[in-house]
Structure formats: C-alpha cells, structure tokens
C-alpha positions as CSV (number, residue, x, y, z in Angstrom):
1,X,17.2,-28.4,-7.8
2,X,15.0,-28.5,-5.1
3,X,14.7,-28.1,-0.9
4,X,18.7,-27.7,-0.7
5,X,18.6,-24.8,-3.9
6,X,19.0,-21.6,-2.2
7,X,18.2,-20.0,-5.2
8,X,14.5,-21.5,-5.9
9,X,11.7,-21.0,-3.7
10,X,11.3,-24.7,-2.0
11,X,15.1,-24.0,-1.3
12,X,14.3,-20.6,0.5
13,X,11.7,-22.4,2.3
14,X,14.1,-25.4,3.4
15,X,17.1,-22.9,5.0
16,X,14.4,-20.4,6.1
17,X,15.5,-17.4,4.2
18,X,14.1,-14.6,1.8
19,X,15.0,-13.4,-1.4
20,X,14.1,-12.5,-5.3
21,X,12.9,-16.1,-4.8
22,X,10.6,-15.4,-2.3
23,X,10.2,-12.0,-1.2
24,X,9.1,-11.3,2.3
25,X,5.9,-9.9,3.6
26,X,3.3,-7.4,1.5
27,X,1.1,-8.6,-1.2
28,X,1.6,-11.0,-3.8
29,X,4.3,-11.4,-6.0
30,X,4.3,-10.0,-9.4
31,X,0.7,-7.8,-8.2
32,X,1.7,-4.2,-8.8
33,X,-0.5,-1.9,-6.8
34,X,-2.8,0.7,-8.6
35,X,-1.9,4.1,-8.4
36,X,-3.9,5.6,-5.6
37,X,-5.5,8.8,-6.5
38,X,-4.7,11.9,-4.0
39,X,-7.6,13.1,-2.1
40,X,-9.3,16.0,-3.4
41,X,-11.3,17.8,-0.5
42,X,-14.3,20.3,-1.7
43,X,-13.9,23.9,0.2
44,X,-16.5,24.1,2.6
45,X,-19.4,26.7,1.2
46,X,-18.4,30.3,2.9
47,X,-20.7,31.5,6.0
48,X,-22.7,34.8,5.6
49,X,-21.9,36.9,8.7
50,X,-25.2,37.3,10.4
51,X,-26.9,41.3,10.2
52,X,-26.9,42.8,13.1
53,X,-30.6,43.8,14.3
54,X,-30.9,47.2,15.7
55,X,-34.0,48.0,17.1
C-alpha cells in the first residue's frame, strides 16, 4: 500500500483525486465545527413623539 493505493491518502495524492481518504477543500479533517449561535438583536428603545408647543 502506498503512492499506487487509491484507497489511502498518498495514493489519492499520486492519481490526483479526492475521497473519504482525503476530502477536498474546507477545514480539517475530523474538526467538527461548533454550533454557531443565532444572532439575537436588542429592539431599539421606542422614540417619544415630540409635544407640540403652542404658543
């Protein structure tokens, strides 16, 4: 087993191919990502309406 294996990684290399051996692109293998929390937004405070001035 070795740069001739297609099922190894060094064999994946050699024929320049991708697969469970060696997965293509993202992060690394095996690193599970951590669950991203959904963005809470705060309300914005509520605006008094301005009194009218009567003179």
């Amino acid at each position: 087993m070795g740069r001739g294996d297609r099922k190894t990684k060094k064999g994946k290399i050699a024929i320049r191919s991708y697969g469970n051996a060696r997965p293509h692109g993202g992060a690394a293998v095996g690193a599970a990502k951590p669950a991203a929390k959904p963005a809470v937004k705060k309300a914005a405070p509520a605006k008094k309406a301005a009194a009218k001035k009567t003179a």
